[in-house]
ZAROPA-10212 format. One line per 4 residues: for each residue x, y, z of C-alpha. Coordinates in nm, 4 decimals. Layout:
REM ZAROPA-10212
X Y Z  ...
***
This chain:
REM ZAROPA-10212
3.0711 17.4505 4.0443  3.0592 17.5252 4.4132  3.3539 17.6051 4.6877  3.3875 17.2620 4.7238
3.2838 17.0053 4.4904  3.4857 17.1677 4.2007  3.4840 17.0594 3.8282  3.7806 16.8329 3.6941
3.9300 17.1932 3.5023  3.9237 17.3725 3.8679  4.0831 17.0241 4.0772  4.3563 16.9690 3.8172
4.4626 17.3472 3.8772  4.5413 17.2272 4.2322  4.6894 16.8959 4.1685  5.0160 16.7602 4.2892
4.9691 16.5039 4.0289  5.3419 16.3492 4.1315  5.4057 16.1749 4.4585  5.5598 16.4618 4.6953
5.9221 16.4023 4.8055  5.8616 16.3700 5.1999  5.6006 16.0738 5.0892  5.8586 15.9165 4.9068
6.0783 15.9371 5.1928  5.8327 15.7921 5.4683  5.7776 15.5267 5.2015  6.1532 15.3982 5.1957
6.1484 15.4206 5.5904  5.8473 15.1909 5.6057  6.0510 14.9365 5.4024  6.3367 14.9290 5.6206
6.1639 15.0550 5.9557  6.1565 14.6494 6.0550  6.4799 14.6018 6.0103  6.5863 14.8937 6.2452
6.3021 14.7877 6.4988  6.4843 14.4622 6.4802  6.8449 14.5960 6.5141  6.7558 14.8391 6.8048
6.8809 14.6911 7.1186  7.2421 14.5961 6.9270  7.2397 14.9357 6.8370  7.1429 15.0521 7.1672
7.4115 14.8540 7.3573  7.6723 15.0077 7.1585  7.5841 15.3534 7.2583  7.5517 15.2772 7.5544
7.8971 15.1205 7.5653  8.0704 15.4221 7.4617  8.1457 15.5699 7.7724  8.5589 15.6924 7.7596
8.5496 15.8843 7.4678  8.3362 16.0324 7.1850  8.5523 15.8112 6.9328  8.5038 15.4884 7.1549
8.2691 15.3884 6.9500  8.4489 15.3338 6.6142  8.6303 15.0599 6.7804  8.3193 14.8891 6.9375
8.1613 14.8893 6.5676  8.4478 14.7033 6.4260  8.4707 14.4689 6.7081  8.1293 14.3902 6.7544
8.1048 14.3231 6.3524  7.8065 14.5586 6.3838  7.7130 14.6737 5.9769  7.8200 15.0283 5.9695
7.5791 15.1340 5.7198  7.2734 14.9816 5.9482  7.4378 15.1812 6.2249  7.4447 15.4870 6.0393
7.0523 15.4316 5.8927  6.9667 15.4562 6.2936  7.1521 15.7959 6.2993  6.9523 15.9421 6.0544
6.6440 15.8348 6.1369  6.7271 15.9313 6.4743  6.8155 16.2840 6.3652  6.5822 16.2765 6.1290
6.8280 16.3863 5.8567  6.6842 16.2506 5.5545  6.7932 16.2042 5.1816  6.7819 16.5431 5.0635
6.9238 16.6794 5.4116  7.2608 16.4660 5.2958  7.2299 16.5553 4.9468  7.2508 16.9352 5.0465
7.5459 16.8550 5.2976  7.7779 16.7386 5.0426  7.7198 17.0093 4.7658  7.7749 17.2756 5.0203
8.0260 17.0550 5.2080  8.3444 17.3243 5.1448  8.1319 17.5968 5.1987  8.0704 17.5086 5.5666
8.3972 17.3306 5.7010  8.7301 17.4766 5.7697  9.0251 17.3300 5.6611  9.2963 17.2143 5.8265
9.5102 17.4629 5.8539  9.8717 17.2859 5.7077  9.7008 17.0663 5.4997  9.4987 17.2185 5.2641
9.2984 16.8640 5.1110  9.1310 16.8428 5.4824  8.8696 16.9476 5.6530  8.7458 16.9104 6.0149
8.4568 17.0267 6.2898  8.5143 17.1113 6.6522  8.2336 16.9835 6.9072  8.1672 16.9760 7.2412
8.1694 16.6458 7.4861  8.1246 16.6160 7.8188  8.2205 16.9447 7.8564  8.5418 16.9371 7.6489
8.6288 17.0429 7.2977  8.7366 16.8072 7.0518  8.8033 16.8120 6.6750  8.6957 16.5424 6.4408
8.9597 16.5487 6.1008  8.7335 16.3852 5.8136  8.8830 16.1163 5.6350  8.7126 16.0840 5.3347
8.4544 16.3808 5.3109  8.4018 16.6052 5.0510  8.3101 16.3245 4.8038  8.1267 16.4152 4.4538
7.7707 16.3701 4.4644  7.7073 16.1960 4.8355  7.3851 16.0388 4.8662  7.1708 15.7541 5.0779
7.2958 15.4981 4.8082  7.6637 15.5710 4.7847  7.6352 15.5480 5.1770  7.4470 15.2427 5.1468
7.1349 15.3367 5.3645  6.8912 15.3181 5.1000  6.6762 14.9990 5.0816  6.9171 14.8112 4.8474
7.2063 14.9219 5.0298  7.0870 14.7960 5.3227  7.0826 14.4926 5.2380  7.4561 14.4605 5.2080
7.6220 14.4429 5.5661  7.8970 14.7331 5.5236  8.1978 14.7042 5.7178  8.2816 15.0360 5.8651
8.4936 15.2732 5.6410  8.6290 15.6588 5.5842  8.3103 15.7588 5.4613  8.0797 15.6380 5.7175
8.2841 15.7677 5.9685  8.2752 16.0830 5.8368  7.9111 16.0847 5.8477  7.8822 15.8669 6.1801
8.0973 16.1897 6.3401  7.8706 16.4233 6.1903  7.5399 16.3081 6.2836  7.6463 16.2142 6.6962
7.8585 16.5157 6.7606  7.7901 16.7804 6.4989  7.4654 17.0016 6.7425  7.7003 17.1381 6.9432
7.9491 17.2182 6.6648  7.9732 17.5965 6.5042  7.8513 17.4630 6.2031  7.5195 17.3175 6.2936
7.3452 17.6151 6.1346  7.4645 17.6398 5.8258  7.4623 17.2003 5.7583  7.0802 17.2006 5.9273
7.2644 16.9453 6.2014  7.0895 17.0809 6.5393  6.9074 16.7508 6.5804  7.1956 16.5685 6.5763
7.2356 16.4747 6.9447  7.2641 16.1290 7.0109  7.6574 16.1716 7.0663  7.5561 16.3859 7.3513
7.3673 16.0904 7.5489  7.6863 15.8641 7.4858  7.7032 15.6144 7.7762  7.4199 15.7580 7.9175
7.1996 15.4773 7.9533  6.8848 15.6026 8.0757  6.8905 15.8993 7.8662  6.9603 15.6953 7.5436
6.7375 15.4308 7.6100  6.4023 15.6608 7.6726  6.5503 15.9068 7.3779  6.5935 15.6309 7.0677
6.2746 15.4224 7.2029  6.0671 15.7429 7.1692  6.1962 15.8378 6.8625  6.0756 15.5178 6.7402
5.7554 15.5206 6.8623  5.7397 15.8406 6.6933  5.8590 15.7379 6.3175  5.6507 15.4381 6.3379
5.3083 15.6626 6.3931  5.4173 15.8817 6.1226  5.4539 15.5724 5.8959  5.1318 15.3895 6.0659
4.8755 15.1609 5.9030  5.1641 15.1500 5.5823  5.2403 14.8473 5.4220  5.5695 14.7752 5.2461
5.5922 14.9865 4.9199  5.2317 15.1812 4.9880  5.2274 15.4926 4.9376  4.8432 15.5391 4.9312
4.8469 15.4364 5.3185  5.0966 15.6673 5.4091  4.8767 15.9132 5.2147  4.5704 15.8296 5.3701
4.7539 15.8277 5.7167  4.9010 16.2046 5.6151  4.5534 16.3556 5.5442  4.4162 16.1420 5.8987
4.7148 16.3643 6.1158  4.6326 16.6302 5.9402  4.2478 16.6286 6.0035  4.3002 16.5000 6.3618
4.4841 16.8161 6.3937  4.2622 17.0459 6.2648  3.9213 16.9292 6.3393  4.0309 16.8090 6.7677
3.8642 16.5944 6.9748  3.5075 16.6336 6.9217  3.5253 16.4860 6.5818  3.6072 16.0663 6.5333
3.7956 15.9852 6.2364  3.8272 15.6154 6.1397  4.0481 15.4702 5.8647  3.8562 15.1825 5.6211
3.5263 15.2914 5.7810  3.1704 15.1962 5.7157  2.7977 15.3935 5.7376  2.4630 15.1807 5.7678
2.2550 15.3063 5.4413  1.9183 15.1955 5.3932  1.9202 15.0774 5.0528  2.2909 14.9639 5.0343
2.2831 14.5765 5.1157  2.5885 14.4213 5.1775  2.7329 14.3328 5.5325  2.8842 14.5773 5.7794
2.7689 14.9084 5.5556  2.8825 15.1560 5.2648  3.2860 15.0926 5.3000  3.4683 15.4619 5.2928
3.8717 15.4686 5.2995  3.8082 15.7028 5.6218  3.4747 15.8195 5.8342  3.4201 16.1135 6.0217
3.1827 16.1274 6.2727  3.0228 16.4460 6.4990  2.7851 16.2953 6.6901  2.5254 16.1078 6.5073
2.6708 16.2663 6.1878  2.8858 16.1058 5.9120  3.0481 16.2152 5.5998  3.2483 15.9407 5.3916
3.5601 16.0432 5.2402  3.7267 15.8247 4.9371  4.1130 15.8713 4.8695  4.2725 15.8217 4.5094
4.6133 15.9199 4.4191  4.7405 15.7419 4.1320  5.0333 15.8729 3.9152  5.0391 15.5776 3.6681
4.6593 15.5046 3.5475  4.5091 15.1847 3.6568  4.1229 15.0600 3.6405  4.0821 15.1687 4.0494
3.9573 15.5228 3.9240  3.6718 15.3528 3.7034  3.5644 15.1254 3.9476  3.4905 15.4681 4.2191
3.3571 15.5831 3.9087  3.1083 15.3389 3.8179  3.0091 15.3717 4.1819  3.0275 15.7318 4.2183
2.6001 15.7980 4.1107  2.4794 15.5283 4.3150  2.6603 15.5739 4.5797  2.5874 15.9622 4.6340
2.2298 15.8946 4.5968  2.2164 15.6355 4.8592  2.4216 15.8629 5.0774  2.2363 16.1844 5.0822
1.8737 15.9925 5.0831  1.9864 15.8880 5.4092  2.1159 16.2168 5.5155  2.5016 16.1959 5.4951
2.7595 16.3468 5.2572  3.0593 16.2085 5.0663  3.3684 16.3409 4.9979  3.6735 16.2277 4.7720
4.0513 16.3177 4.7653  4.1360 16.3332 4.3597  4.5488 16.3069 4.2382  4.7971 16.2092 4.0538
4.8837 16.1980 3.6434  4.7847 15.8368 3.6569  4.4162 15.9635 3.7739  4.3901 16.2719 3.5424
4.4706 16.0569 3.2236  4.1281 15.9416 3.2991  3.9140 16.2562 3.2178  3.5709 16.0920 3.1867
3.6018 15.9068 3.5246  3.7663 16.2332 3.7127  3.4674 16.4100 3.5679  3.2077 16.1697 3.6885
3.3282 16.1806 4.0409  3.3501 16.5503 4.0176  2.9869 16.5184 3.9194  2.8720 16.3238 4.2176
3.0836 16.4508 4.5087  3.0096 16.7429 4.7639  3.3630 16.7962 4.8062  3.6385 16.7654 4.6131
3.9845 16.7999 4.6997  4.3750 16.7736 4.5864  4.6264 16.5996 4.7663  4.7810 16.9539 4.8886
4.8267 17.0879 5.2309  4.5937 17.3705 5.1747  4.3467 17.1353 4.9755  4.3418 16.9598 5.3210
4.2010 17.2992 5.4563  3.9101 17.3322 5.2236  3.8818 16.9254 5.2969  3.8738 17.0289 5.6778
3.6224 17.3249 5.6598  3.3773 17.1322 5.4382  3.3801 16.9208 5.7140  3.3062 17.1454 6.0117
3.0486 17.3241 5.7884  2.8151 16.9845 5.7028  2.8723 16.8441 6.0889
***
């Protein structure tokens, strides 16, 4: 077939086919993103607090009853030091800090606040296989309100102080700043309200548990990105067709407009099978015919196992598409130049 409606044998070639991990990871950040929304100005007045000295804030934790694993789940989101970030941290853990020298069982980082050097002595760290559940930051976890303990101290240290340590390179821990703003109000305030504002766009127009939002929002940045401001993209969108009678238009999962030009674009990405795939099927003839008499195009993103179990309906779509893509980064490309070449 052509550059870019390709046969079901040439799209499977460049399939994902399993949800990729950063997805997964915005998806467990939409589930709990309320909650830290919610728990931002108790988190913020702590900070803010912690004016005397970088270890202040321990004590205002405890006293204020705050959850320390809720505290921490702001950290990372706030140094955007995600699952597999952690993961890496603890198996190269003894690789990257010294040890205290007299004591050979601990380990410590120096850092720099308010212009003076300090050393935090971990209490708990290295632990065997450290990860967002035996912190307690996962979704589950969450749900538990964690007094604070060795471990989340440990980690608490590491993601305020640890940017202007030695060892930021080699633990991936430049973003982790926050301890820098201590008691700076202003700063703190504008920093962890933007960063917000930030994680919630990444994660926009997702539901709780919806992974084919956040993919549909992924491929939107990505086109917004690519094709700039001459081109209108609009999520759940709908063309007039001449021919197609119900209310409001042909429904697309996103439009892009140049001008008085359209193309429709429908999103699947299914890795276990459902009947969703048939029904764009069943649809797939009509619908192209209806499109192109009345001078538009239609495009669909094909992936996931789930989808490719069903051969016949893959192929059909294939069949009546003028462009079809993968849900890769570079599939995105040919997604994005079909699109400047038919508008």
């Amino acid at each position: 077939m052509g550059e870019f409606n390709r046969s079901i044998t040439e799209l499977r070639t460049k399939a994902a086919l399993w949800w990729p991990e950063d997805l997964k990871s915005k998806n467990a950040l939409v589930n709990v993103l309320p909650l830290l929304l919610e728990t931002q100005e108790d988190f913020l007045h702590l900070i803010v607090l912690s004016k005397n000295d970088p270890f202040q804030l321990f004590e205002l934790i405890k006293v204020a009853k705050y959850p320390a694993n809720l505290f921490l789940k702001h950290l990372v989101v706030l140094a955007d030091y995600g699952g597999e970030a952690i993961q890496r941290l603890g198996n190269s853990f003894r690789d990257i800090f010294p040890k205290v020298k007299g004591d050979g069982d601990k380990y410590y980082f120096d850092f720099i606040w308010k212009e003076k050097k300090f050393k935090y002595v971990f209490k708990r760290l290295p632990i065997k296989g450290l990860n967002n559940k035996k912190l307690f930051i996962d979704g589950e976890g969450l749900i538990i309100k964690k007094e604070l303990d060795d471990l989340t101290c440990d980690m608490i240290a590491l993601l305020l102080f640890a940017s202007t340590s030695d060892y930021a390179d080699q633990a991936a821990l430049h973003a982790c700043e926050v301890g820098i703003m201590l008691g700076d109000e202003k700063s703190l305030i504008s920093f962890v309200k933007q960063r917000y504002i930030t994680v919630s766009r990444i994660t926009g127009g997702a539901t709780s548990n919806s992974l084919g939002q956040l993919a549909q929002t992924e491929i939107v940045h990505y086109l917004e990105k690519e094709l700039g401001k001459e081109y209108k993209i609009i999520r759940n969108g709908h063309i007039s067709i001449e021919g197609y009678d119900k209310k409001g238009g042909m429904p697309f999962d996103l439009v892009v407009e140049k001008g008085k030009k359209k193309v429709g674009i429908e999103v699947s990405f299914q890795v276990t099978t459902n009947s969703t795939i048939e029904r764009k099927a069943g649809q797939a003839a009509e619908r192209q015919a209806l499109v192109h008499r009345n001078g538009y195009k239609i495009a669909y993103v094909l992936d996931g196992a789930g989808n490719f179990q069903r051969t016949a309906a893959i192929s059909t779509i294939c069949n009546h598409s003028d462009c079809t893509v993968a849900y890769k980064i570079e599939e995105f490309k040919v997604l994005s130049n079909w699109i400047k070449s038919v508008l």
